[in-house]
C-alpha positions in Angstrom: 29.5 -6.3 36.8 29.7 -3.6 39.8 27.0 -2.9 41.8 27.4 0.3 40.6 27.0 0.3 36.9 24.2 -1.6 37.7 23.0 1.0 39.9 23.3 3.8 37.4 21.8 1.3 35.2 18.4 1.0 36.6 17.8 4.5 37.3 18.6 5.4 33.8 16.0 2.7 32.7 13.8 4.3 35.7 14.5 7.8 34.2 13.3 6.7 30.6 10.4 4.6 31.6 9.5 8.1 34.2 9.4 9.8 31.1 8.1 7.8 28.6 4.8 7.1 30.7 4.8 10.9 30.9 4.6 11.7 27.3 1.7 8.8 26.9 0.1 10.4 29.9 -0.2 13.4 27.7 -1.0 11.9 24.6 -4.1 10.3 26.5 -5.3 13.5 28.1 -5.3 15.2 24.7 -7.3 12.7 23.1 -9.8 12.9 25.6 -9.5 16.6 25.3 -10.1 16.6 21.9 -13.6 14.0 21.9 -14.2 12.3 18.2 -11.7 15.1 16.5 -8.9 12.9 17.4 -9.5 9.5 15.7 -8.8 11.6 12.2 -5.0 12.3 13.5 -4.5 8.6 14.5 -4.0 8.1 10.7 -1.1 10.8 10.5 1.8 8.1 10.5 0.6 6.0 7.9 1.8 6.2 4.6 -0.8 7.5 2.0 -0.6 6.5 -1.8 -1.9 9.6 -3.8 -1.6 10.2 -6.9 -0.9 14.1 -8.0 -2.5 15.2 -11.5 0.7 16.7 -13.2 1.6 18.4 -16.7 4.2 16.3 -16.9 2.4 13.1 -17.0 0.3 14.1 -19.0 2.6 15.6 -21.6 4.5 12.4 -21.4 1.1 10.4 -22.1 1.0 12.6 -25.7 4.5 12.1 -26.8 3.1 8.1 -26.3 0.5 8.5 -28.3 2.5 10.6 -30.9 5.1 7.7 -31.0 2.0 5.1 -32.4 1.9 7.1 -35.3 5.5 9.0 -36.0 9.2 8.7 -34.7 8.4 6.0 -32.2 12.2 5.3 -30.8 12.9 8.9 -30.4 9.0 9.6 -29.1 8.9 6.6 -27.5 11.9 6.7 -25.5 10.8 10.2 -24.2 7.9 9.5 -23.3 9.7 6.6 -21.6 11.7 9.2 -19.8 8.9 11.7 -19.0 7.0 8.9 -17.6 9.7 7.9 -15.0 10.1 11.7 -14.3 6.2 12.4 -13.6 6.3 9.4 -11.4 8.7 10.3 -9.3 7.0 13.7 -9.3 3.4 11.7 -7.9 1.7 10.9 -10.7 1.9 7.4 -11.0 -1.0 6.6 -12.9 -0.2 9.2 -15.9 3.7 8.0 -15.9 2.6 4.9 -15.9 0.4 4.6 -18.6 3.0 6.7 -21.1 5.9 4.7 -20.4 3.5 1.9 -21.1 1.9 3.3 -24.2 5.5 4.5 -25.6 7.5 0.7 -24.7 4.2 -0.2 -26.7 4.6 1.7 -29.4 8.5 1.0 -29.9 7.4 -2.9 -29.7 5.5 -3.0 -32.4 7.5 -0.6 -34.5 10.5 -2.9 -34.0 8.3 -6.2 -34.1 6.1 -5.6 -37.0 7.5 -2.1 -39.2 11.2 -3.2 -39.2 
């Protein structure tokens, strides 16, 4: 390698590590700017798990309980559906428990009514 390349090399690693130590320098000097406010926006990169209340899930948890008692494949398999849909939406919990609820109820109507 020429001693040139090399050259440009190093100061475009001094360049980045000039600026890089810059932008921590200011990161620092606005934490201590902001005191005990800026602990709560260290947590802003991670990944929270929420789940959203949404009609969806739960009119997908009724269509599973509808499908216990009448038209469980076709009930069933939407509530199946809307479950999948109202997860993706954020409410896990709700989509969850339908497309449990109407797999359930299609289980038994196979396993025991057929």
């Amino acid at each position: 390698m020429s001693h040139k390349k090399h050259d440009r090399r190093l100061k475009r690693n001094r360049n980045r590590n000039h600026l890089q130590d810059q932008r921590e320098y200011h990161i620092e000097s606005a934490y201590e700017l902001m005191g005990n406010e800026a602990q709560d926006f260290g947590t802003v990169n991670e990944k929270r798990e929420v789940d959203v209340p949404s009609g969806l899930g739960y009119t997908a948890i009724g269509f599973a309980i509808a499908s216990l008692f009448m038209f469980p494949y076709i009930l069933g398999l939407t509530s199946i559906a809307l479950g999948f849909m109202s997860i993706y939406q954020g409410s896990r919990s709700a989509g969850a428990t339908a497309m449990i609820i109407g797999a359930a109820a299609i289980l038994i109507h196979f396993l025991f009514l057929t």
